[in-house]
N, C-alpha and C positions, 0 to 999 in steps of 0.2 A: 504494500500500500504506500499512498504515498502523501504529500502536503496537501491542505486547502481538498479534504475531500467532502462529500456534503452528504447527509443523513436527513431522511424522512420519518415520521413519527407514525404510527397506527394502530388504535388499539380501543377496546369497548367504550359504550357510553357507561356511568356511571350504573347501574341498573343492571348493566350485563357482569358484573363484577361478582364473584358469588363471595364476598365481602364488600362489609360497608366501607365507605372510605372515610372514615376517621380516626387519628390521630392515636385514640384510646385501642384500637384494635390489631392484636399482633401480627393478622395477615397483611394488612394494608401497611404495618412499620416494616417489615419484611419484603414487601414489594416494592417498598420507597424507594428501599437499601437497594434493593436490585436492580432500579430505575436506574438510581444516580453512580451506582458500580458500572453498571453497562453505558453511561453515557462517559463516566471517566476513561472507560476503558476504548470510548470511540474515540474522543479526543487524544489518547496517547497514541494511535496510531494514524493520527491526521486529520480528521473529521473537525471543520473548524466553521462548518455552515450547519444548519439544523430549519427544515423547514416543517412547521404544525399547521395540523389543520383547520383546527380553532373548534374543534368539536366535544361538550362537558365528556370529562372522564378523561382516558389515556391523553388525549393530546393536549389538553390544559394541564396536564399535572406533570406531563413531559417538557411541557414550556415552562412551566416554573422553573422547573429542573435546573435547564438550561440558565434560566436567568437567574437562579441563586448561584450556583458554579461559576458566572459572569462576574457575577457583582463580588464573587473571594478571590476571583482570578482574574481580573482583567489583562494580565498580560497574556493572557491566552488569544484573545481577542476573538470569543466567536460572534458569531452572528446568530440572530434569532428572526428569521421570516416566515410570516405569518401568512397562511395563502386561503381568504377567506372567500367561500364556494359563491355567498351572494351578499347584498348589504343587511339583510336584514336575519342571519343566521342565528345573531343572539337575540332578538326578539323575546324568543317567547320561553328563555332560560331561567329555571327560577333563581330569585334574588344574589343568593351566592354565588350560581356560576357565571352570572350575569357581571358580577362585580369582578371576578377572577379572569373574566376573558375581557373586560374593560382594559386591568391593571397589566394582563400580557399584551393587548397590541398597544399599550401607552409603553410599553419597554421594550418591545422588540425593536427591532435593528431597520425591519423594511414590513410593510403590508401588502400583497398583492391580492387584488378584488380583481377575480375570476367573473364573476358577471354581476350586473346588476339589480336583476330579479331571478325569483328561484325558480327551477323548470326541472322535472323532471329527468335524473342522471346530472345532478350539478354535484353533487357530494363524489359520484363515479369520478366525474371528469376532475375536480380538485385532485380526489388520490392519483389518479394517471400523470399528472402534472407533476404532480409533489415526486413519483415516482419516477419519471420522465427526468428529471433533474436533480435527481439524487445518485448516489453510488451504492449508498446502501439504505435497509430499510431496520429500525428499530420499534419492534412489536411486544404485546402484551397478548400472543393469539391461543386461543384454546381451540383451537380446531373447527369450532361451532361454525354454521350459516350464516351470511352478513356480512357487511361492508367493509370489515378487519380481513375477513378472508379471501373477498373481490383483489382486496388489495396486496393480501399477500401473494396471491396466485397470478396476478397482475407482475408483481416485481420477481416473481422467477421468470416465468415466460420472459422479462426482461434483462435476465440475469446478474441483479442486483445482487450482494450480499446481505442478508437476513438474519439479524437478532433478534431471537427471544426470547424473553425474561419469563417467558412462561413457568410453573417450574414442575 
């Protein structure tokens, strides 16, 4: 591998998690760890772009990630781009994730708005992009039907490299 490589995020909405995501609970402190293991472990071999999808769950909690890791390292210098599928994606987020995807694209590094209104396969086409311009893909995937799996089977067919922290 080499410098300046670039990594895509994908992985359940909060709901699809078979733990809660808080704080007090040792699955979700264990997957943290595993998050932020696997993202140091991207950066040590290059990975110095990270593009999310701005979707509640895996990929807001992969962009924190990122931007806690930012803000103790800055001389790492990554980047955090946000590649959000239409303008009104967090709409109808409750309150917390609403505030959480506010405070990632007010810190991320670039935004790109994918379309303007939402249409039917706009979430497909995000991940195709994200994957399209990434080198590799870090996942949360359990095997299951769904959007995590479009996308992971999306980035072999493109033969990306794929992390994941499943366990």
């Amino acid at each position: 591998m080499g410098e300046n490589l670039r990594c895509c995020f994908t992985g359940p909405r909060p709901q699809k998690f078979s733990f809660p995501l808080k704080d007090d609970n040792k699955d979700f402190n264990d997957f943290t760890l595993r998050l932020y293991d696997a993202i140091a472990e991207l950066i040590s071999i290059g990975v110095c772009e990270f593009y999310t999808g701005m979707a509640m769950g895996f990929d807001i909690l992969a962009a924190e990630a990122v931007l806690q890791i930012a803000k103790l390292r800055p001389e790492l210098c990554l980047r955090l781009i946000a590649c959000v599928p239409f303008k009104e994606q967090a709409q109808k987020y409750p309150g917390v994730w609403k505030k959480r995807y506010d405070d990632v694209l007010k810190n991320c590094d670039e935004a790109l708005l994918l379309s303007d209104n939402y249409f039917s396969g706009c979430y497909q086409r995000r991940n195709e992009y994200m994957v399209n311009v990434s080198d590799m893909v870090l996942t949360y995937f359990d095997g299951k039907a769904g959007g995590t799996k479009n996308t992971v089977m999306y980035a072999m067919k493109k033969e990306r490299k794929i992390v994941n922290i499943y366990k």
